[in-house]
Each structure stands twice: as structure tokens, then as C-alpha cells.
N, C-alpha and C positions, 0 to 999 in steps of 0.2 A: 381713679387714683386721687389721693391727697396726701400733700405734704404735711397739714395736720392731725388729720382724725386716722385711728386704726382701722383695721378691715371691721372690724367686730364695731365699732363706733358707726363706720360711714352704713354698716347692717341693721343699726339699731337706728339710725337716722331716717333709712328710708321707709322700715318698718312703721314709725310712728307719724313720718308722714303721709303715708299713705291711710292711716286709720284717722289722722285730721281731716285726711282731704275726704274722703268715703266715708267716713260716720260720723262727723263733728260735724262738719261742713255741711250737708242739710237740715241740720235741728241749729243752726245759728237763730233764725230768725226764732223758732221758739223761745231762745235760751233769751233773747232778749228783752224779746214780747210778754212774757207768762208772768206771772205773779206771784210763779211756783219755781219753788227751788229742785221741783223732783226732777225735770231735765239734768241737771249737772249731777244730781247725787246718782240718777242711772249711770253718765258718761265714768263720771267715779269710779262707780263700783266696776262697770266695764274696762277702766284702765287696769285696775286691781287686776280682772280674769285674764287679761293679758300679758301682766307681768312689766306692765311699767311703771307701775308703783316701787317695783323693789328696789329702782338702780343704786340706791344710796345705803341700803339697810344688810346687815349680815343673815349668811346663807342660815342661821343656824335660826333664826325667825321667818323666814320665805323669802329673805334679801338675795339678790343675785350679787352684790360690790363689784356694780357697774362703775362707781365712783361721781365726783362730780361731774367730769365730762357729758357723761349720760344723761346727769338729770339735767341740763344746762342744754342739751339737744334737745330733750324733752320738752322745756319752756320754751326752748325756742318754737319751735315746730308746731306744738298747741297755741301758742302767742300769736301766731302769724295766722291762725283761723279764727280764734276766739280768745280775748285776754282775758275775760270775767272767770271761764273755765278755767285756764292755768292759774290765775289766783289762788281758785279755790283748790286747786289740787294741791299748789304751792304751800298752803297756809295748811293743811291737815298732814300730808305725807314729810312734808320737811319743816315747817315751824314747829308743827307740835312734836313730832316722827324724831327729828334729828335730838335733842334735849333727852328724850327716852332712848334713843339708840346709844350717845354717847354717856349718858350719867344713870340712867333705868338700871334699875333692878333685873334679875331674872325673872322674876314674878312679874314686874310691871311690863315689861317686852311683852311674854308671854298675854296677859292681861287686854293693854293698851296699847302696843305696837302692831303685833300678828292682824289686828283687826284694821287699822289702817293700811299695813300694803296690803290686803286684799282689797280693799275697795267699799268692805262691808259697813267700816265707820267711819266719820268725818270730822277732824281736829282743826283744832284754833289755837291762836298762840293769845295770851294776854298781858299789853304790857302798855298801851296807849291810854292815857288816862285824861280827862277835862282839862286839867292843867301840865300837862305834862306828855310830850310828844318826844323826841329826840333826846331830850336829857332824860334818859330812864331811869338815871340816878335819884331824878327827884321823885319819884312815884309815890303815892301817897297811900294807897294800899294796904292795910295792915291785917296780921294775924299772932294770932298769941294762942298759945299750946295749953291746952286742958288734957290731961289724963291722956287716953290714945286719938287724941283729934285736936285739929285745929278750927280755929273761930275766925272765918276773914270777914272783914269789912273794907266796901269801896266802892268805885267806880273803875269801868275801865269803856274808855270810846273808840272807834272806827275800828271793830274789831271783824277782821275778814271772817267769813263763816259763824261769826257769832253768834246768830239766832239759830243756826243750823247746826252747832257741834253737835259731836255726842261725845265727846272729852276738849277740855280748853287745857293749854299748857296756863298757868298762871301765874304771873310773878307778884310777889308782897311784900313787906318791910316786915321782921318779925324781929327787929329789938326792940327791948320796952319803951314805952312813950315817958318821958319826951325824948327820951334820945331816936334821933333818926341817921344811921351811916345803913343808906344806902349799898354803897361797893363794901361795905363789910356786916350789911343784915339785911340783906336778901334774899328769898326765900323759893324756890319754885315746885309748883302744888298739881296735880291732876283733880280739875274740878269737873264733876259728873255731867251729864246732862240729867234734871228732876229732882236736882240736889234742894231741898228744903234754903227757902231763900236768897236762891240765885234766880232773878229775873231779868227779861231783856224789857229796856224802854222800849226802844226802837231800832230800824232798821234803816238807812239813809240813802236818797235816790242820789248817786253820782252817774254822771255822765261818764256813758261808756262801760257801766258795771251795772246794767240793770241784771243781768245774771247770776249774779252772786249776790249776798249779803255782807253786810257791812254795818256792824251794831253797836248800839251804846248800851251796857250790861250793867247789872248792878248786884250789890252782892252784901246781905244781910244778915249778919251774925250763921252763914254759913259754914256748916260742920262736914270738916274734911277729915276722913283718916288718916291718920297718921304717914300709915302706908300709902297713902297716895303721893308723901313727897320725894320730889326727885331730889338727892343728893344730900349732905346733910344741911343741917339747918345753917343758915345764915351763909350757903354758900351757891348760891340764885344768881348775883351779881357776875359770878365766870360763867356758869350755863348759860346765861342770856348772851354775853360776847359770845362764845363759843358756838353760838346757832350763829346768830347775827354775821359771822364774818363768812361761813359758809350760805345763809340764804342771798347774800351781796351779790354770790357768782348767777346763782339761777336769776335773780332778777336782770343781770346784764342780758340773760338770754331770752328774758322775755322781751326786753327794749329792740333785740336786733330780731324779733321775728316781728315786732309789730311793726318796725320800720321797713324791712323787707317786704312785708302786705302793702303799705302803703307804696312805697318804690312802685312794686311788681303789680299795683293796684294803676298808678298814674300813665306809668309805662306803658300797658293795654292800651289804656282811652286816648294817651298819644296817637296808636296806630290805627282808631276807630274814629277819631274826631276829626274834620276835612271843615276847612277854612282856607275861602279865596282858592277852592279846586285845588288841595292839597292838603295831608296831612300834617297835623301843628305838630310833629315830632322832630 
């Protein structure tokens, strides 16, 4: 019993831990060691076949609206086996997922949503730039509208799954130069993976996320359909809050599964470690 979670939560809980513990849990050391990102993108696609990609998305795309709760058990419980994993589930199923779920199109759901809760494609979100971190106001980014496409130029850095998308959410400034407002020209785009002029510099060894990728992209006189934007033009600046205040809950749940490993990590070696003919616990 719990005084928090419901029957159907504390079911989806042990569900997913049990598949951390039994299928994550031996390909750790791979997922760390390899130089290959096919480890995660198989566990991916395997979250997809299982259905716990959906918990946040509508049934009428393959979503179950498990709600946040869900996905926030979800972070957790992948968290507390492997963080680089959850990351990267984090950053394709709800960075890029959640902005097409709440402002997409029929078409774009259909398109570029369907394909992330299964597991079969892998999204990024685009919004960290060289000079420009936490003030996403300042973004320097731009795109300007030809005909039915747009033309972006930029940078964008530390971007999770970067080298590895196969769609970035992307945000850009698309009112004319010099004017730059930010919170009122905005812009957010579905950029492809093989898109003529989107290239990745690199990729960056962080500690503790050798499993995932984490890139510095660039992006040169790249031509986006039209159709590829989420919401109307200059209106980028509320999509980005409106992901942002929901990915805040799932990363909380990454924080207590990784402290939980660590706890239930030190806790063991307590009961294993004997100093002065007695356990240090």
C-alpha cells in the first residue's frame, strides 16, 4: 500500500523496475564502455515495445495518459540503474515528444510523434547555444522564411542525443535582424536528421554520461519545411516554457533515483565492510 502512488502507479512502478533491474542492469557496463550509442538506442526501442514510452502522450497516437506521475516513476527507476539511459529517453520521448504532443499538428503527431513512443526514433530538443545557456531568451539562432521553408543559421551546444537524433526539436529567433525579442520571435522547427547543412562538430566526454551523447551541432543555411514548424511563427518562446516546466518534474525523478542507488549502494558496503572485527554500519 501507499499513501501516494495509486494501484495502477505502484503497478507501473514495479513493472519498470523490474525491467531496469533484469534488462538494463547487465548492459550497464556496455552502455558505458562502448563508443557506440546502439546499446541505448536497442534499450529505446525496447522501452517503446513495452509501452513505456507512452505514459505522457494521447491514446489517439499509441499514448496510454499515464500522466506525469508515470513518467517521473519512469526517471526514476531507469535513474537509479543507469542515468545516461534515462537522459536519453528523457531528451527524445519528452523534450522533443512533449512540444509535438502539446502544439503539433495532426500530421506532425502522426509523422514525428507515433515514431518516438515506439521506440523506433530518437528526438532532441535544441535550445543551448555557445553563448547562451539558461537565458534562452538570448538565443542567437536565426531563421527567415523563403517561400514554403525556412533558412536557419546557428549553433546550438551540449545538446543531449544530438549526434544521435533522427528529429531535434529546435528553437530560433525568426524576427528580422536587427531586431531581436526573443519572448516575442521565437520560433520552434522539426529539424530532420541528413538535412542538407546540419552538421555535428562534436560530441563531449562528461563524466558519468559516457552512454549517451551530448553535441555541439551546427546549422548552415539549412532548409526546413515549412511544415515542419511547431506552432505559429514567432510563438517558440511559450512552447519552450511549456516543455521546460514539465521536463523540471521528470528530472526531479531522475535526482531521487540516482540518490537512491547511491544510498542503497553505500548501505550494502556498510553491511559487507568489517573494521576492528565489526561491521562499519
Amino acid at each position: 500500500m501507499s499513501v501516494f502512488l495509486s494501484k495502477e502507479e505502484l503497478e507501473l512502478k514495479g513493472e519498470i523496475k523490474q525491467f531496469a533491474e533484469e534488462y538494463v542492469a547487465p548492459k550497464v557496463g556496455e552502455i558505458e564502455k562502448s563508443k557506440s550509442y546502439d546499446t541505448i538506442r536497442n534499450i529505446i526501442h525496447e522501452l517503446g515495445k513495452r509501452g513505456f514510452l507512452r505514459v505522457l502522450h494521447p491514446k489517439e497516437y499509441g499514448g496510454s495518459e499515464f500522466g506525469v506521475i508515470g513518467d517521473t516513476i519512469i526517471a526514476e527507476e531507469l535513474s537509479a540503474v543507469n542515468f545516461a539511459l534515462d537522459l536519453s529517453r528523457l531528451a527524445s520521448i519528452h523534450l522533443c515528444g512533449m512540444p509535438l504532443h502539446r502544439f503539433g499538428t495532426h500530421e506532425q503527431k502522426e509523422k514525428f510523434l507515433v515514431p518516438l513512443i515506439k521506440g523506433e526514433k530518437i528526438g532532441a530538443i535544441g535550445i543551448t547555444e555557445p553563448d547562451v545557456g539558461s537565458d534562452a531568451a538570448g538565443m542567437k539562432t536565426r531563421a527567415h522564411r523563403e517561400g514554403d521553408y525556412y533558412i536557419i543559421n546557428g549553433e546550438k551546444r551540449f545538446i543531449t542525443n544530438g549526434s544521435q537524433a533522427d528529429y531535434i526539436c529546435l528553437f530560433a529567433i525568426t524576427t528580422p535582424l536587427p531586431i531581436t525579442r526573443p519572448k516575442t520571435g521565437m520560433t520552434a522547427f522539426i529539424v530532420e536528421k541528413g538535412m542538407k547543412g546540419f552538421t555535428v562538430e562534436k560530441d563531449y566526454e562528461l563524466m558519468g554520461l559516457n552512454g549517451t551523447r551530448i553535441s555541439h551541432l551546427r546549422f548552415e543555411n539549412v532548409t526546413v519545411p515549412a511544415e515542419n514548424r511547431i506552432a505559429e511563427e514567432n510563438y517558440g518562446f511559450k512552447v519552450l516554457m511549456d516543455e521546460l516546466n514539465s521536463e523540471r518534474v521528470a528530472i526531479a525523478g531522475q535526482g531521487v533515483g540516482v540518490a537512491k542507488a547511491a544510498f542503497e549502494t553505500a548501505l550494502r558496503y556498510s553491511t559487507e565492510r568489517v573494521q576492528f572485527d565489526r561491521e562499519i554500519r
